[in-house]
Every structure is written in C-alpha cells, then in structure tokens.
N, C-alpha and C positions, 0 to 999 in steps of 0.2 A: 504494500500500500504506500500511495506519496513514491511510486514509480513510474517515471515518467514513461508515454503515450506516446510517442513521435506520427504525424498523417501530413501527407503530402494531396491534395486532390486537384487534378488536371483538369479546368475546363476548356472543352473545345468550343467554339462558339460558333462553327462551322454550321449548325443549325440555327442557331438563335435568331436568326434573319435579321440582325442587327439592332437589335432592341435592346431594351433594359433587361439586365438579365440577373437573377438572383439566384442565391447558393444560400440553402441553409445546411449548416448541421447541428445536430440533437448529441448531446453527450448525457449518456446513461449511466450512472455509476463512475464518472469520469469529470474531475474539476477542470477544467480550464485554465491554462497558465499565463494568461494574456501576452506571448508569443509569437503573434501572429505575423508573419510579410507573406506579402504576392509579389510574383515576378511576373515577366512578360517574356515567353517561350523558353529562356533556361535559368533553370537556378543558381544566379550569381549577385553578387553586392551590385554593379552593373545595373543589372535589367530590374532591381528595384522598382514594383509601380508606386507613383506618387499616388498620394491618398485623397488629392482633387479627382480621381480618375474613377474613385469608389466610397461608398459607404459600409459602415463595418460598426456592428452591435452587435453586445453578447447580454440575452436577458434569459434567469434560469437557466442555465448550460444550453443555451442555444444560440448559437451563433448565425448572423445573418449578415452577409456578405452583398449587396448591390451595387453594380457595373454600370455606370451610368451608360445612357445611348447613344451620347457625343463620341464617349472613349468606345466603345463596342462598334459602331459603327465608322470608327476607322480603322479597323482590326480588318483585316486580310484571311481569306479563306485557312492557312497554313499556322495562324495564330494562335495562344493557347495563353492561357493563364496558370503556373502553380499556385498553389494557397498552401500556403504552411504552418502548423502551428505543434505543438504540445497540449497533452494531458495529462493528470495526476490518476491511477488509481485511488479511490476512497475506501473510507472505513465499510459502505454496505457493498463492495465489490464481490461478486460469487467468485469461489473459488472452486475448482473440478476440470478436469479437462474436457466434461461435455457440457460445460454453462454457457448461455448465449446473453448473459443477462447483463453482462458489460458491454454496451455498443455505440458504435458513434452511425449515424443515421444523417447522410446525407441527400438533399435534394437539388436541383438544379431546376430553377423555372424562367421562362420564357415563353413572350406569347403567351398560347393554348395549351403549352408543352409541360411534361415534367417528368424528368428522371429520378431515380432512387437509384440506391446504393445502402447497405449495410454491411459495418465492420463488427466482426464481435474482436475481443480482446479476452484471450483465456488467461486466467491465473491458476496460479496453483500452489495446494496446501502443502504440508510436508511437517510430521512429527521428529522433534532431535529428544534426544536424551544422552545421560551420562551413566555409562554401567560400572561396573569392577571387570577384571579378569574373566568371571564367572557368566558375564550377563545380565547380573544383580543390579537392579536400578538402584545408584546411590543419592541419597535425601542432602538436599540442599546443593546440588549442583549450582554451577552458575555457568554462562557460556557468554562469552564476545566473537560474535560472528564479522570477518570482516569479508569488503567488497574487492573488486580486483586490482585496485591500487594501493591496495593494504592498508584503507582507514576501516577505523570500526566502526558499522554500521547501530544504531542507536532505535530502539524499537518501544513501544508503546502497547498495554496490554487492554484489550480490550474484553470486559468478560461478558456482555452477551453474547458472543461467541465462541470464546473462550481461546481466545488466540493474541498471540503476539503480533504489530503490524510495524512495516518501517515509519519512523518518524522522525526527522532531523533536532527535535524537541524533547526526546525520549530518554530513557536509559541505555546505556552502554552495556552492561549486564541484562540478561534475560537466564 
C-alpha cells in the first residue's frame, strides 16, 4: 500500500473529427499523486503540452482531462497525445491474484463517441514469520524488511484486516 501506480494513456485523435475531446479516468482503490504531464507524440521534456492547450480536474479520484478544439483541430491525422501520471495503492486495496477491484477506468469522448478501457492492478498478500531451527514460531519476533536500495521500508498496521501496509509515516519494525 502507498505503492506507486505508474499509467501512460495514448490518445489518438484520428477519430475525434477534430473536436473537443475528453478523457476521463476513474481510480478505484487508487489515490492520485497529482503527477500529471501530456506530451505531444513522444514522451520527452521537449514535446511538453502547454496547459493553454487543455483543461485538467481531478474531483473524487477522477480525473478529467479536456482538449480544447482550437489545439485538436490542429493536430494532424498521425498525432497522439500521452497523459501521464501516478497512483498510490490505498488502505481498502484487495489483495489476491484474482481481485479486479483495484482499477483505473478510462474513457475517451468525442462527439457521439466513447471509448472504454479498464486497468485492474493486482496486489498481493504474503504471511512472514520468525521460527527456530525447529520450525517453532518464536514470540516476539521483530523484522525490518528492506526495499532494493537497501533502505528500510517503514509499515503501518492496520487491524480491520489485520495486516501490515507500506507507509512512509510508519514503523520500521513490524
């Protein structure tokens, strides 16, 4: 949990017949990192869209992206837009490797038109312990788990579920 998300989504606008064109997505079980840039055809510091060129609100983890029809309508059939942002998993995030119940839920409208698309984002659980030689679970263990650069990751216990989750705000021990 408080792992970030990373979504790239490519609009093509090759249909949009040059209109005002909106992009929602819906995050479910997923915070929002206010991260957001568009590019214009590749993802570089470069082709940065200027933020005259759209509008961009995120109310309730929804995010709504609009294309004005001045900037669409000078876009060339071969044109695309990225949108990039970040997500957090949350505390009510399912974990199993067959939950679908973490998802980001994108739309694309124009005109009369509108595309869908659905991400899920699986997690997963996992029980650690501390035994003896024996197998014998021993009382009062403690563990610092670290991540790949060798800091120690810092975790929060949450007992309606009765799990430990990442937290930057947490404890070191678990």
């Amino acid at each position: 949990i408080n792992y970030p998300v990373y979504y790239k989504i490519k609009v093509d606008f090759k249909t949009s017949n040059h209109l005002e064109t909106t992009v929602t997505s819906t995050l479910k079980n997923l915070l929002y990192k206010n991260d957001m840039k568009l590019y214009l055809n590749t993802i570089s510091d470069e082709n940065i869209l200027d933020t005259n060129t759209y509008t961009h609100s995120v109310v309730n983890n929804v995010i709504t992206i609009t294309f004005n029809a001045d900037f669409v309508s000078n876009l060339t059939d071969s044109d695309y837009v990225w949108i990039c942002y970040s997500a957090n998993l949350n505390k009510t995030a399912a974990t199993g490797s067959a939950t679908s119940n973490n998802r980001n839920s994108t739309t694309l409208q124009y005109s009369q038109q509108t595309i869908s698309s659905d991400v899920k984002v699986h997690t997963y659980r996992f029980d650690i312990a501390k035994t003896d030689e024996s197998n014998v679970l021993l009382s009062g263990g403690e563990f610092r788990i670290y991540n790949e650069h060798g800091n120690v990751l810092k975790f929060e216990y949450v007992e309606n579920v009765d799990s430990y989750y990442i937290n930057p705000d947490g404890n070191e021990k678990i």
